[in-house]
N, C-alpha and C positions, 0 to 999 in steps of 0.2 A: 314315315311308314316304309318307304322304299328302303332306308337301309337300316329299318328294324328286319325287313325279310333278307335281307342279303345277310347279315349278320346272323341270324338264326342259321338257315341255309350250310354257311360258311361251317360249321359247326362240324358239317358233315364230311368233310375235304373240298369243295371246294371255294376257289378266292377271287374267281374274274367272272365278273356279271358286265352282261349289257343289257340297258333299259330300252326298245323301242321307242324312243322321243318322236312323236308325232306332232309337237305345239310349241312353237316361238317361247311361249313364257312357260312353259315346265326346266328348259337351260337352267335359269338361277339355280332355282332350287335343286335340282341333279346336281349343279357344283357344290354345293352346300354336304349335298350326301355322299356327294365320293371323297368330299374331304374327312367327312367323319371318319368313312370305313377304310380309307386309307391310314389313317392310326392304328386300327386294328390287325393291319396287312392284308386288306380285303381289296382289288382292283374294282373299280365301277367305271364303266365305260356308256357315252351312248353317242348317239349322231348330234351335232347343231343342225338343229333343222332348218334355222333360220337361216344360215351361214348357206347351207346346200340348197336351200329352195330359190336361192337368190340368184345363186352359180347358175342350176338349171336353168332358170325362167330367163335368165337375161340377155341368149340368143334369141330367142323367142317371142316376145314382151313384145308388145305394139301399143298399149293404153299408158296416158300418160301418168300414171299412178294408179292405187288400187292396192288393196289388203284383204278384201270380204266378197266370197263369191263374187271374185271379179274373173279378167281375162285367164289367169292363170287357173284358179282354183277348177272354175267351168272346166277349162281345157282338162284338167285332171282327173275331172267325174265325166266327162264325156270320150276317156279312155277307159277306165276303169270298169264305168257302169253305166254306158250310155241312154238305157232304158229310165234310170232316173231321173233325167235332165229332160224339161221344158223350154227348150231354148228360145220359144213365142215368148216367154215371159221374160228373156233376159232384155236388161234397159242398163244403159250408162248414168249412172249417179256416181259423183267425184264434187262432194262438198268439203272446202278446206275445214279444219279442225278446229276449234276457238281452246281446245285443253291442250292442243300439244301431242293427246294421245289419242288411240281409234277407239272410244267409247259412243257407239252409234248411238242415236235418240229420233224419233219420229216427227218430235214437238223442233218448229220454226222457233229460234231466239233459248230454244233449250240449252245448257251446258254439255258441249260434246261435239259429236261433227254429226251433219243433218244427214238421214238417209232415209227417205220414206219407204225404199223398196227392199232393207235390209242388203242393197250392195254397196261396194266401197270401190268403185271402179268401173271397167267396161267387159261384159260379162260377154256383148255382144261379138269381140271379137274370137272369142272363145273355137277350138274347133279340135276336133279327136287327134290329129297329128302333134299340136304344140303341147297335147298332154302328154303322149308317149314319150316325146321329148324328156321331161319334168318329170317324169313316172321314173322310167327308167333311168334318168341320172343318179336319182332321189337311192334307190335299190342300188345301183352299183356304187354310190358312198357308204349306205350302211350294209354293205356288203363287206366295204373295204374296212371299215371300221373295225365289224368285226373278225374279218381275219387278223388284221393287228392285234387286236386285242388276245386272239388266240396265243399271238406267237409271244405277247407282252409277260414281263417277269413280276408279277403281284411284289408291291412295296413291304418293307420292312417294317414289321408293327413297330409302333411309339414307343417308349418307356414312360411316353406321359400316358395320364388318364384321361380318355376322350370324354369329350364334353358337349353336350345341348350347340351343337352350331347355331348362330346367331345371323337371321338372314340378311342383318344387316351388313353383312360383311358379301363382296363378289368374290368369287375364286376363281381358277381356273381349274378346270378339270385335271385329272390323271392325265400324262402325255405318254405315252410307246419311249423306250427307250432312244436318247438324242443321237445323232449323225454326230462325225467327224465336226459338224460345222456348229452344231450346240443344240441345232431345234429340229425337231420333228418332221414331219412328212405332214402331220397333219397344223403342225404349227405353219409351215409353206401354203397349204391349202387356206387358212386363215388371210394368214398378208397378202393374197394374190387375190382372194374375195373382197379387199378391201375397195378396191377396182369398180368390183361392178355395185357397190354399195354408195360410192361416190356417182357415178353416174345415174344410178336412181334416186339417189336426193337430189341429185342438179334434175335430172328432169321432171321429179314432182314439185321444185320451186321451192324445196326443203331445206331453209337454210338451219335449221335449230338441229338436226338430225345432221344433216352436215358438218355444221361443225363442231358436232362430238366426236367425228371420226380423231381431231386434234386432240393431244394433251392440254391440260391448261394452260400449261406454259409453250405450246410447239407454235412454231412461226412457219409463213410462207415469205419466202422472198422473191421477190419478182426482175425480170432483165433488167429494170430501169435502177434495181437497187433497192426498191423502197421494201418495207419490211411490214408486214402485220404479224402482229407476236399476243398470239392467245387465242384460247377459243373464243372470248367473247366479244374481240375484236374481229374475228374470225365471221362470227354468226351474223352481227350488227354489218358489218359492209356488205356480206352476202345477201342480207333482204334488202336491205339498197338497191343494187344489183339487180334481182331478180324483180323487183318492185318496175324496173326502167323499160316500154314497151321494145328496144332494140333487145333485149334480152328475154321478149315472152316468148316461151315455148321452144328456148335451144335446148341443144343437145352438147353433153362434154364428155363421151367417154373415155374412159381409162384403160389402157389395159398394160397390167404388169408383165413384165417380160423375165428377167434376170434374175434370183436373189440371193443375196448372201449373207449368211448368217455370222457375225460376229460371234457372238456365243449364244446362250438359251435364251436370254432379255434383249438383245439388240440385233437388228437385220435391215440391211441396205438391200432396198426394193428400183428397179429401172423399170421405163416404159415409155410409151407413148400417148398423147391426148391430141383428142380432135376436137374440134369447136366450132357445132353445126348451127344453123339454123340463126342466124344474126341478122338486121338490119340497120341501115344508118338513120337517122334523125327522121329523113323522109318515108321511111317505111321499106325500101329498097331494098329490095334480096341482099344479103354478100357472099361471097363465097367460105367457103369453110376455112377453115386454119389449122393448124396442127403442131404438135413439135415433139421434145423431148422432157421426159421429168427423171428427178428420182427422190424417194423418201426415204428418211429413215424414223424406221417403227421401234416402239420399245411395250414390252408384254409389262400391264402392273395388273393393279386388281379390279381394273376396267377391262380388263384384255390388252390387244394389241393396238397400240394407236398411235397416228404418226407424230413425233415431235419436230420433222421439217420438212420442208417439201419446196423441191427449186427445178426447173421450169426454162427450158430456151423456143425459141420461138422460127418456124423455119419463114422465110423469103416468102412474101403472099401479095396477090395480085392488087390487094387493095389492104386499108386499116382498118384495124377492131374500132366500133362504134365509139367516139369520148363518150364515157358514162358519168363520172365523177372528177370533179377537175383538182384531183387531186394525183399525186405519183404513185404506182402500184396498182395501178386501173389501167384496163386498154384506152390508149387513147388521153392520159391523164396529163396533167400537164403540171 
């Protein structure tokens, strides 16, 4: 429908639309439709919502997970339209998922994740300032978007015949014309969100979502040498991991620093990671850790996603917990 009306529309001069994207899962299918009307010479532009809501929240964020009238969303309507919000009723409910995905259900032993109070999080920490935050980042990306898109040069029609897009295929959106370095401004905005995308699957214990950040084939290599190469090698040690009580309830964030773009498909990412909240066998605080990484990301028709990632480790007061006695694990032997 959306780019039956841009098409229509287009008829009339003009060829750059922006859609309002308000919902995580309306993305696909807005790729789907800029790629149609991009044969026709029609530009379709909108926000990743998902991408920018994530950006926002992630100074902000105190609940250790959450997606549904949780800490964030609250903070949102308690900026916006504070009059609507009962905040006596907000309650902490964070039941892990048994599908994989957030399909909420009322019913104990149901298929889905449990949530009797219809939230997915901690609604309680909610408060009008971490929404202004989230509000107004939210407004100055699709602000930024669409000035881009203003100054953007609408694509050259196809000489093929457009055809029924098939949504079983992902695309990637129309991009602003590329930098000297191959990618975009908003392609930089992408790999540098990847960051705080890893740090909230590590701190929801998320290892399946994690490690789809990886290509199939991408590896992590570690100081000691040892290599895990796949995502599914990737996903499988990470619930290991996360399964082991010295690693409930850490923290590992990321933050990208440096990028450089090879050309449009490949970009070497720098940063730093920290690694909070660890104890040893006895339960015993440790101190945090930190060091250096860097990735490199390649754009397919999953997006951008890292196919390596390597890792040094600075000088620390004490050692990471042995988890796995194996090489490629803190502590592994």
């Amino acid at each position: 429908m959306t780019a039956d009306v841009a098409a229509s529309l287009a008829r009339y001069g003009p060829r750059r639309f922006y859609v309002l994207n308000t919902s995580a899962s309306a993305s696909r299918v807005l790729a789907v439709a800029a790629r149609a009307l991009a044969l026709q010479g029609i530009l379709l532009a909108y926000t990743d919502i998902s991408t920018e809501l994530e950006r926002a929240a992630a100074p902000v964020r105190q609940q250790e997970g959450g997606a549904h009238a949780d800490e964030i969303e609250t903070s949102m309507m308690l900026y916006i339209d504070p009059g609507s919000v009962d905040m006596r009723r907000a309650v902490k409910e964070f039941s892990p998922s048994t599908t994989g995905s957030l399909v909420l259900t009322r019913r104990r032993g149901a298929r889905g994740t449990l949530s009797e109070s219809g939230v997915w999080g901690d609604p309680t920490l909610a408060t009008p300032n971490k929404g202004r935050v989230v509000v107004e980042a939210l407004v100055s990306a699709i602000l930024g978007d669409i000035e881009r898109l203003r100054r953007a040069t609408p694509p050259t029609p196809s000489s093929a015949s457009p055809t029924a897009p098939s949504l079983a295929v992902a695309v990637t959106p129309p991009q602003p014309p590329a930098g000297p370095r191959g990618c975009t401004a908003g392609d930089e905005r992408v790999i540098r969100a990847l960051a705080d995308a890893f740090t909230l699957h590590w701190s929801n214990a998320d290892a399946e979502n994690l490690s789809l950040m990886w290509s199939r084939e991408g590896d992590i290599i570690h100081p000691d040498g040892f290599i895990e190469r796949g995502r599914e090698v990737i996903r499988a040690n990470r619930t290991a991991l996360f399964a082991r009580p010295e690693y409930r309830g850490s923290k590992h964030p990321l933050t990208i620093g440096a990028i450089r773009c090879l050309n449009a498909e490949i970009a070497v990412a720098d940063g730093r990671w920290e690694l909070r909240g660890l104890s040893d066998e006895k339960g015993k605080a440790l101190p945090n850790f930190e060091g250096q990484f860097t990735i490199v990301v390649k754009r397919g028709p999953e997006g951008w996603l890292i196919e390596a990632y390597r890792y040094t480790q600075k000088p620390a007061a004490a050692p990471m917990p042995t988890v796995l006695k194996r090489p490629g694990f803190p502590g592994g032997e």
